[in-house]
N, C-alpha and C positions, 0 to 999 in steps of 0.2 A: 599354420605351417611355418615350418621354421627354414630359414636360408640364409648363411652367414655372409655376410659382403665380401669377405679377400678371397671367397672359392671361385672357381671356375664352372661352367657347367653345359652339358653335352644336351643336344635333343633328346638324347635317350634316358638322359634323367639320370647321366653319373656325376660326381663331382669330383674336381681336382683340386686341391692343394699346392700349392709350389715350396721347393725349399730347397732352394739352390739347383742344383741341376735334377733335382730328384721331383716327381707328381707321386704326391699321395692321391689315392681313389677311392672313391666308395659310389652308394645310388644316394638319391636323396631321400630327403624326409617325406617327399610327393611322391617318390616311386616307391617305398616300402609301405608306405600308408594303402596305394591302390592295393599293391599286391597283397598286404594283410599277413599272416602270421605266417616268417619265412622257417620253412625245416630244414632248409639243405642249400651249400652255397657250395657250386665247385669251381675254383680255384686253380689260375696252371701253378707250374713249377717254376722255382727263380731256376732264374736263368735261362726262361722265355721271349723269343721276340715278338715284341707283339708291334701290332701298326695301329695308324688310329682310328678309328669307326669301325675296325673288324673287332668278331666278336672274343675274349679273352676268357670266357666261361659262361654257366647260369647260375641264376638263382632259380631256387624251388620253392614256392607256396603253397600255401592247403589250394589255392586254387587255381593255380597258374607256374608255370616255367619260364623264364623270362635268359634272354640273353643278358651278357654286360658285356658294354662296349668298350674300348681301350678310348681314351678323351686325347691320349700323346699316345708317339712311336719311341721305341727303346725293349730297355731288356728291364725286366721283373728283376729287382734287386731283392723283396722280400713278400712274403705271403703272410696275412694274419690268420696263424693257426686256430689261433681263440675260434672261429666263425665251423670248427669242423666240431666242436663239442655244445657251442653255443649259439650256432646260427641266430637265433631271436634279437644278439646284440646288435643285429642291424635294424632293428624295430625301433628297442630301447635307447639308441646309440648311434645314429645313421651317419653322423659328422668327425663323431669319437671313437670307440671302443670299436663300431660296428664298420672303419676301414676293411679294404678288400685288400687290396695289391699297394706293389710302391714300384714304379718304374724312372731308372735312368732315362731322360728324355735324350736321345739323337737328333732331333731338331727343334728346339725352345720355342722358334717363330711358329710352330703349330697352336702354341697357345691362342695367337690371334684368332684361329678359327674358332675358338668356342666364345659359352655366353657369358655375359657378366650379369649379378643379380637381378636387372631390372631389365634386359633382353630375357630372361631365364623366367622370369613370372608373366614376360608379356608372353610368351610360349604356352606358359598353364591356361 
């Protein structure tokens, strides 16, 4: 299982990115491994507010529905369209290609609240 050290990451098994004021998102490579081969990933619209531990959409498996959680509070600056023609890339992809959302963070110091790689496997 792969987990890159400068990510951030949620009990719920999303990951964050920082870059500058902006969290990149996705699930990890432990939460699309359980869930197995994803078909369907619904996504809001930019220029959604979302908060953080609330849910910001699902994902869909052959055998499971699964929430995803917002990891920061702000507004959905962009959505990766790729995941409506090509869901899977979050299989193949979970850190790269297979991003979800991108949100403007409204308060930075939320980051405190999540995991860092080695709270984040003592969790698995």
């Amino acid at each position: 299982m792969h987990l890159p050290e400068e990510l951030k990451y949620t009990k719920d098994h999303e990951w964050t990115r920082i870059d500058g004021e902006t969290a990149v998102v996705g699930i990890t490579d432990y939460a699309q491994s359980e869930l197995g081969d994803i078909v369907y990933v619904e996504l809001p619209e930019v220029g959604t507010s979302v908060k953080q531990g609330e849910s910001f959409g699902t994902i869909e498996a052959v055998k499971a529905v699964s929430d995803l959680y917002a990891p920061v509070s702000g507004e959905v600056i962009a959505v990766n369209d790729k995941l409506n023609d090509s869901p899977e890339l979050v299989n193949r992809d979970p850190y790269g290609e297979g991003w979800m959302i991108k949100i403007k963070m409204t308060d930075p110091a939320e980051l405190e609240k999540l995991l860092d790689k080695s709270q984040y496997e003592a969790l698995l």
